[in-house]
N, C-alpha and C positions, 0 to 999 in steps of 0.2 A: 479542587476542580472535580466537578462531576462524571462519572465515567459510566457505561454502560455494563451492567454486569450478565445480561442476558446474551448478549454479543460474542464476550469474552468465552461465556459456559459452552454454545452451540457445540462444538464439537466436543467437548470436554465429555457433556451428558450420555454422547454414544457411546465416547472411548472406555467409558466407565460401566458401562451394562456387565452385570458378570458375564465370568468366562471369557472376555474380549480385550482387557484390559493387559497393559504390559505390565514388569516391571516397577518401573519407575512411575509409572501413572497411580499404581497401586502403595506404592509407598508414599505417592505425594497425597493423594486423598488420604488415607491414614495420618499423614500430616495435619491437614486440615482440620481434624477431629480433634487430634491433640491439639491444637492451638485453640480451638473452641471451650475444649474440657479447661485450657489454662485461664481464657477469659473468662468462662462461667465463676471459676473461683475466685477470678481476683476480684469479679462482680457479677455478684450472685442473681441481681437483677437483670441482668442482660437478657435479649432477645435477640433470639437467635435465627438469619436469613438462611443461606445459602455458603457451601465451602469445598467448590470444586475442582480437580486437577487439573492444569492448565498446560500451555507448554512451557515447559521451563521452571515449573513450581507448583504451586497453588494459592490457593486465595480463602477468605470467609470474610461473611457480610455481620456485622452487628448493631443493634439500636442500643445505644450504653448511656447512661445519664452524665458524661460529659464528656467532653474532646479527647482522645487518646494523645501522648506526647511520648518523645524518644525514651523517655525512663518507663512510661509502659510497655512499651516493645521490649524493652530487654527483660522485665521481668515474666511479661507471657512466655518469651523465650526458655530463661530458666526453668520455670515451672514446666516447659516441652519438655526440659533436658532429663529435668525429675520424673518423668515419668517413662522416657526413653531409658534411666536406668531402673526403675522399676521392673523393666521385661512383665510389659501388661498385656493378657491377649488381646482381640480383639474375636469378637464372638459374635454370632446372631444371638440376640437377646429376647425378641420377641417378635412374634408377625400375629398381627391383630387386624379382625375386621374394620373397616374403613370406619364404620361408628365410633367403634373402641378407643383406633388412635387418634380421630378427634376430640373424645372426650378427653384422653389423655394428657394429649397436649393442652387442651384447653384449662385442666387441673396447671400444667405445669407453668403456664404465662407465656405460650409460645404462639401467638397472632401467626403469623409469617408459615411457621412449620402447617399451622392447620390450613392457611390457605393454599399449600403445598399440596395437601392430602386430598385437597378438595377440587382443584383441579386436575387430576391425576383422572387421565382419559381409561376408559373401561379396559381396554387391552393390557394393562398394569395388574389387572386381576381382582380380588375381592379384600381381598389382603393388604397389610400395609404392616415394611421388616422395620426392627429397630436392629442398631449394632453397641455394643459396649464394650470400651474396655475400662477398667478401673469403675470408679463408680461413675464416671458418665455414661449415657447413653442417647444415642439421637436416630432422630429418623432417617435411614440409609437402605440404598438395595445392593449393598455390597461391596468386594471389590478392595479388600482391604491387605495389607499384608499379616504375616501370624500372629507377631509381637511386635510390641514398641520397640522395643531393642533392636527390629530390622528396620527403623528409618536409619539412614545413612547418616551421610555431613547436610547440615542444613543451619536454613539463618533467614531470620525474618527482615524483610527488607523498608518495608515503606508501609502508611496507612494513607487513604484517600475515601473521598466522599463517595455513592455510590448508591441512585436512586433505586429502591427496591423494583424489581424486574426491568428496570430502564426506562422507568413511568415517571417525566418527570412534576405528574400530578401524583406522588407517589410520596410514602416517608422513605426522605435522604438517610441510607445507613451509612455505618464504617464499614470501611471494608481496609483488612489487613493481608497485604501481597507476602509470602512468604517463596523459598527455594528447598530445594532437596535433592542431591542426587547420591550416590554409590560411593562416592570416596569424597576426602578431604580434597584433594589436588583437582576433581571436577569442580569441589563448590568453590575453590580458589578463581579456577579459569571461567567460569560462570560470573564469578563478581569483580576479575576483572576486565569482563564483555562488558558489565553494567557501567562498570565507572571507563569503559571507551568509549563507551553510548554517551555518555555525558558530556561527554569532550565532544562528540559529532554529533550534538543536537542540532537537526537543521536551524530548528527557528533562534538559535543562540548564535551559529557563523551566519544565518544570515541578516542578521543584525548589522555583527561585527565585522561583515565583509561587505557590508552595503551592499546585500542583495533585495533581501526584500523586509518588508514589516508587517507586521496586525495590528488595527485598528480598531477599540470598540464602536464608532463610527460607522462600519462596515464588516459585521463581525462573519470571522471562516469565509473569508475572501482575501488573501496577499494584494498588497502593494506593490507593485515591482516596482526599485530603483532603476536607473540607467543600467547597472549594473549587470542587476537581476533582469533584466530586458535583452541583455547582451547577450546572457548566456541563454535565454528565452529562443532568441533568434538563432540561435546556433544549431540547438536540438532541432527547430523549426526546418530551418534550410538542409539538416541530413532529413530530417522523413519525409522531405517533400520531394530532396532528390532520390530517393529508395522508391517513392512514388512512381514519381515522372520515367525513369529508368524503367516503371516494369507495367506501362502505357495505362495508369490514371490519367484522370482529368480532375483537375480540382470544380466544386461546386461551393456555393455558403447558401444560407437558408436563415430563415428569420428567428428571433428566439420566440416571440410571442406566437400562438396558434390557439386557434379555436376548438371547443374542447371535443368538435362532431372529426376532427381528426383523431385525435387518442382515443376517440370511443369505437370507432373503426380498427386502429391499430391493437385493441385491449388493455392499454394504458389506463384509459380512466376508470375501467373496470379493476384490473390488476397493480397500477400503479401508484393511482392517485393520493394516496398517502406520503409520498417520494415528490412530490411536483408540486411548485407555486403556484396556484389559483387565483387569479386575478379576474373582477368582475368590473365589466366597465359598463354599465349598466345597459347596453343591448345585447354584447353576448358574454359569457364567460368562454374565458380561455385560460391556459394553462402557458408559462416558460418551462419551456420543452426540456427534458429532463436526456433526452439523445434525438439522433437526428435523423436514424433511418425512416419514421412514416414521411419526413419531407423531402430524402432523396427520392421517395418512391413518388411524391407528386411531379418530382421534375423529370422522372421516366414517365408516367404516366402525360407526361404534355402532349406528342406526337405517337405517331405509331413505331412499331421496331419489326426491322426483318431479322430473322435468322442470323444473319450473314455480319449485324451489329453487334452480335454477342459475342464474349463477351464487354459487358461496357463498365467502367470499374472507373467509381468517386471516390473523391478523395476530400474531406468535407472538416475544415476547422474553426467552425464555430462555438462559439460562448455557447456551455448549457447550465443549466439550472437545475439541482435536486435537496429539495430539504431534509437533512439530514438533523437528526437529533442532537440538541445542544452538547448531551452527555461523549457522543463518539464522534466530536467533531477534533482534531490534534494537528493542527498547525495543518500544513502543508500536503500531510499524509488524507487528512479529510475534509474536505472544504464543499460549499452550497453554490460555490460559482467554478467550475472546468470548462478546462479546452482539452480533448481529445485530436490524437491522429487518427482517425477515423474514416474506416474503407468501406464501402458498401458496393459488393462487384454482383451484376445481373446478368447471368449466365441459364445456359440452356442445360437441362439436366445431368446430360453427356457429357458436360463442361466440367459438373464438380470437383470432380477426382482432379483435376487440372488447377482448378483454383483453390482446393485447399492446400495441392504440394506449393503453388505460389506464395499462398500464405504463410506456412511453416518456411519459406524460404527468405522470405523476406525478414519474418523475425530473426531467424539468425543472422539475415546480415547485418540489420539496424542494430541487434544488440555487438555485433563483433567489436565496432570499438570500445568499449567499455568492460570488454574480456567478460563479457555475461554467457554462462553455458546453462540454456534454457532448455525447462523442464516442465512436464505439464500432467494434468489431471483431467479425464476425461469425465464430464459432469451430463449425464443424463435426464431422461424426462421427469418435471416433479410432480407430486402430487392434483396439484393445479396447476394443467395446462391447457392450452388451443391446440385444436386440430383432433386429427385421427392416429389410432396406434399406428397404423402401416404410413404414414409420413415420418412420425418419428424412429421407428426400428430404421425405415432406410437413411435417414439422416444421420443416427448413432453409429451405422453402419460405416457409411465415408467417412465417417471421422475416425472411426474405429481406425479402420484397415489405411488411411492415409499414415496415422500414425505410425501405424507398425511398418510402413513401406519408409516412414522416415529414419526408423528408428531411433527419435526420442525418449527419453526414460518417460515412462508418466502411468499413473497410478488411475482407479474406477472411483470418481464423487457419483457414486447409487443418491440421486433425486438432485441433485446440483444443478442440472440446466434453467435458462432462464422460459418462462412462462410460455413462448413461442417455438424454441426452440434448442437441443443440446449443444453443448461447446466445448472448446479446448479451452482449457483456464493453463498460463505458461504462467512458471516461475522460477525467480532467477535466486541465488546467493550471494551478498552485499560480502565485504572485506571481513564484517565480524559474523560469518558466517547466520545470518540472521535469514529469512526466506521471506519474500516478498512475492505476490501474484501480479503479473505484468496484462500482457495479453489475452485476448479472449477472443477467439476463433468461432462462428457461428453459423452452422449449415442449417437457413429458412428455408419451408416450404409453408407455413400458415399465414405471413403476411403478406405473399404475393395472392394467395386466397383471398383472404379477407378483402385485399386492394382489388380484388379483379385484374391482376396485372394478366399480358397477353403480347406473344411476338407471332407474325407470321412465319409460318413454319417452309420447310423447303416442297412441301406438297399441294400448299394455295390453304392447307387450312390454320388452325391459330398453336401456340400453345403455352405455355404457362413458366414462365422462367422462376430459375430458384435465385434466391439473396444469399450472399456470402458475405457476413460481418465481422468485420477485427478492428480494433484498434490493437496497437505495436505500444506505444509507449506507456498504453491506460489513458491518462491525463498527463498534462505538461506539469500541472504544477504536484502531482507525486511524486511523477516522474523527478523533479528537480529537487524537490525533499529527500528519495533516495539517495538520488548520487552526491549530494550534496554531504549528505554522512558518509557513503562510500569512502569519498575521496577525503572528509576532515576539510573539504571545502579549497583542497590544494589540486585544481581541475588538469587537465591535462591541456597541451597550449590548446589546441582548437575547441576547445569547449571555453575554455578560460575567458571571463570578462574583458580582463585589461590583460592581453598579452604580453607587450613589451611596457616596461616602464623606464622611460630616461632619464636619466640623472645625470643633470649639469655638476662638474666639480666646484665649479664659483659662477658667479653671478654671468661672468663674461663670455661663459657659454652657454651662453641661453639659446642665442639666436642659429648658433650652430646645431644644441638640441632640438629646436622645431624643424631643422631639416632633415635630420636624422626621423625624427615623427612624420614627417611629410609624407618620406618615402617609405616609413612602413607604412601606413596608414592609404597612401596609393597604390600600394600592394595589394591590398583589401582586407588587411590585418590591426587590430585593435591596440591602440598603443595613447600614451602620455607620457607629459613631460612633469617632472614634481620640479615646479620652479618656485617652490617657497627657501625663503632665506636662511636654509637651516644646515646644518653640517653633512659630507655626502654619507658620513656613515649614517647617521639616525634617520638620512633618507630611505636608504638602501636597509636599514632593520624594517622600517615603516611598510617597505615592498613587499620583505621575505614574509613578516605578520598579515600583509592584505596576500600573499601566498602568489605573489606576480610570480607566472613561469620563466619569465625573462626580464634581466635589470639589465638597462645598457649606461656604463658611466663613460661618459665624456668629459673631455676635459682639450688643453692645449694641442698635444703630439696629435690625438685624435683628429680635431679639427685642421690642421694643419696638413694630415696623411687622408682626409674624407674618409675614416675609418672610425668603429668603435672599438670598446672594449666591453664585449658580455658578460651577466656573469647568472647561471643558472641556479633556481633557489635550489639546489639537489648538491650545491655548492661548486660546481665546477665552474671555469674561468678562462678566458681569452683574451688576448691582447693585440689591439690593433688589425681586426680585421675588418678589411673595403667594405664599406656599406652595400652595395651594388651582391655581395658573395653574404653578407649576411641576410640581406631579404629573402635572395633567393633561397636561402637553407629554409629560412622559415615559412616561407610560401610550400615548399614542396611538403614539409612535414604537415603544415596544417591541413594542407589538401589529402593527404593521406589519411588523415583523422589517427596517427598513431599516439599510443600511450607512451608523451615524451611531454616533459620532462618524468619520469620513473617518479612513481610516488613513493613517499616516505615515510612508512610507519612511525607517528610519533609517540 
């Protein structure tokens, strides 16, 4: 599978600047090296990409004249370990004019290194450092630990394919993932983080739990089953009640649009790359890739007093963004989403108001799910819209809302997007892993660019700001996360099939569909497994689809209008009135609490 390696590096490249780098970043890029020096030797023809610290490890790209397999990883491995008992320094070895180290390289068979050199922007200097230790030496700007002997515990993990810079008109390299941290007992808990990731592959439970599928058919786009629809609808009806609760109004908007809207918005300018183009031989248009330019057409229909503001959509439509083959990954990245998506138009006075709204909404929307959210405050980039003094005062609200919240969150120096800076929130999954959720957004350039205007309280106009968030991201991440979170054992009110019932013999069938009837008129999710099979391999069959609640029926049951429960957390009841078990479960699911207790398996 092809993977993006330019994606994966972005942050890697700053972390790694001398001087800046930690620890463990610096002993994982020393990594990287050794594993490079191991490959060169075991094939001397090798070409050499790229080999940078990541989180959690490192990585190197190479062109090798055949397929690597598990008994070449072990051996590059070894030959790391030979050299880690070597106690090899690492050294600057040489720093050469830009001509020099192209020549260099170009003696030594290294394509990739010299196109390296060569895009290397003038602010890098005139120079260009080599590092060695032992008799390798490659081109680096540092950043290394002293000797081999200080890489810790480490272990090379996996090779995959891996278009040189993410070009996939590009030659596909190898690329070998490796790990390294400080002690043995870290790389232990490290590797067994990887093999619990394995076990909570979303797109593996959801398969096996009939939620949803990929289709080459319709590729980076899910199929949702009934299932996967159920639990769909669940996420759906908490953000719309978090919505409705704090006075949106829902809107939809079309996917298709003409492309003199994004070019108004700076989309087709800054975006177009990310968006499906579609020409239908009168105009070209674009599937709209988000959907604030078309909430602002539906403000933009009639006029607005003062006294409307603020007005806050709430907008869940299907969008569209072309994402690269190489960094598309089930569920996590996909070219068709739905977003919970707010776009609130408020009067400038208003800000400070709706971004504490905002921050307060995410915490409640994530409370069920025990998420304690965390955020990054991402600033103006490089290439933006507008004026400095829009965005200083916009960084500013965000700033000091934050700090009034008291949120943990950290400075992304050029992170905001093209119009405007944001709160980027992120949460920590069960295997402590980090995830970006929400994205907080104080506009003042696209109410510009739109000519938006409310009458003011003095008879003359003025210019209202956009407040952008979605809460969940996308529905369907969103459901890839928790879907690993949980190992796909949901809590009942998210849960697909809530109750599952199980007849003890045939002759309680018709007793079971009433027992379904009335959860099910409750407004809760329930089935009967009325296949001819034994109750226990029904009741395994439940606890494997990870049902929060099995009800076995049988005679006394029907006779008393009562069930017997039994919780996959393994807890058990006997005989309790239908009528007192709805209502238990009615009050929990409305609660949204985490019950049944999940089970680390």
């Amino acid at each position: 599978m092809a993977i993006d390696p330019d994606e994966i590096a972005q942050d890697a490249a700053a972390a790694l600047a001398s001087g800046t780098q930690d620890h463990l970043a610096a002993m994982r890029h020393s990594a990287a090296h050794m594993m490079a020096a191991a490959v060169a030797e075991l094939f001397p023809e090798a070409k050499l990409g790229i080999g940078p610290a990541i989180k959690d490890g490192f990585y190197y790209d190479f062109d090798l004249p055949r397929p690597l397999t598990p008994a070449d990883l072990e051996q590059i491995e070894a030959k790391m370990r030979e050299q880690q008992a070597a106690d090899l320094s690492f050294e600057l070895s040489q720093d050469l004019p830009r001509a020099e180290a192209i020549e260099l390289l170009n003696r030594r068979g290294q394509p990739f290194k010299v196109e390296i050199v060569n895009d290397l922007p003038e602010s890098e200097g005139d120079t260009v450092t080599f590092y060695r230790h032992g008799d390798f030496e490659d081109l680096c700007r540092g950043g290394h630990v002293a000797s081999t002997k200080e890489l810790g515990a480490f272990k090379l993990l996996n090779s995959a394919g891996a278009y040189w810079r993410g070009d996939e008109k590009r030659p596909m390299l190898q690329r070998i993932y490796g790990t390294a941290w400080d002690t043995v007992e870290d790389l232990d808990k490290h590797l067994w983080r990887l093999e619990e990731a394995k076990k909570r592959d979303h797109r593996k439970l959801g398969r096996e739990l009939d939620l949803f599928t990929f289709h080459p058919e319709s590729p980076a786009a899910p199929f949702l089953h009934p299932r996967g629809m159920a639990l769909w609808r669940a996420l759906e009806a908490w953000s719309r009640q978090v919505r409705l609760e704090a006075g949106f109004d829902e809107v939809r908007t079309p996917s298709l649009v003409r492309k003199e809207l994004w070019e108004t918005s700076g989309h087709w300018a800054n975006y177009q790359d990310n968006m499906f183009v579609v020409d239908d031989h009168d105009h070209v248009s674009g599937l709209k890739p988000m959907n604030c330019p078309e909430e602002i057409l539906i403000y933009k229909t009639r006029s607005h007093s003062y006294r409307e503001l603020p007005m806050r959509f709430a907008d869940y439509s299907v969008l569209f963004r072309k994402e690269r083959t190489g960094v598309l990954a089930g569920m996590f990245r996909v070219r068709q989403l739905t977003q919970d998506d707010s776009h609130v138009f408020c009067r400038d006075d208003q800000v400070d108001d709706e971004i504490r709204l905002a921050l307060s909404l995410v915490r409640k929307q994530y409370a069920p799910f025990g998420f304690e959210p965390r955020a990054k405050l991402a600033t103006r980039p490089e290439t933006r819209l507008g004026s400095d003094e829009f965005w200083e005062r916009a960084e500013a609200r965000l700033r000091d809302r934050l700090e009034e919240d008291g949120m943990p969150y950290t400075l992304d120096e050029g992170g905001g997007a093209f119009y405007a800076p944001k709160i980027d929130i992120f949460i920590e999954d069960a295997l402590g892993r980090e995830w970006q959720m929400a994205t907080i957004q104080a506009d003042y350039q696209l109410p510009q660019r739109f000519d938006l205007e409310y009458r003011s309280a003095d008879g003359g106009f003025g210019r209202p700001v956009v407040i952008h968030y979605a809460i969940y991201g996308s529905f369907e991440r969103f459901i890839g996360i928790i879907t690993e979170h949980y190992t796909g054992a949901f809590p009942l009110w998210l849960a697909p099939v809530q109750v599952m019932i199980v007849p003890i013999a045939d002759r309680h069938l018709d007793y079971a569909e009433t027992v379904r009837a009335a959860v099910a008129d409750a407004g809760l999710r329930a089935e009967v497994d009325d296949r001819s099979e034994r109750m226990q391999l029904k009741l395994r069959d439940a606890q494997e689809q990870k049902i929060p609640v099995m009800v076995v029926v049988g005679d006394r049951d029907a006779e008393a209008g009562a069930v017997s429960p039994r919780l996959r957390t393994g807890e058990s009841s006997q005989g309790v009135a239908i009528d007192e078990f709805v209502a238990d479960l009615v009050g929990r699911n409305a609660s949204r609490e985490m019950w049944p207790v999940v089970v680390a398996e």
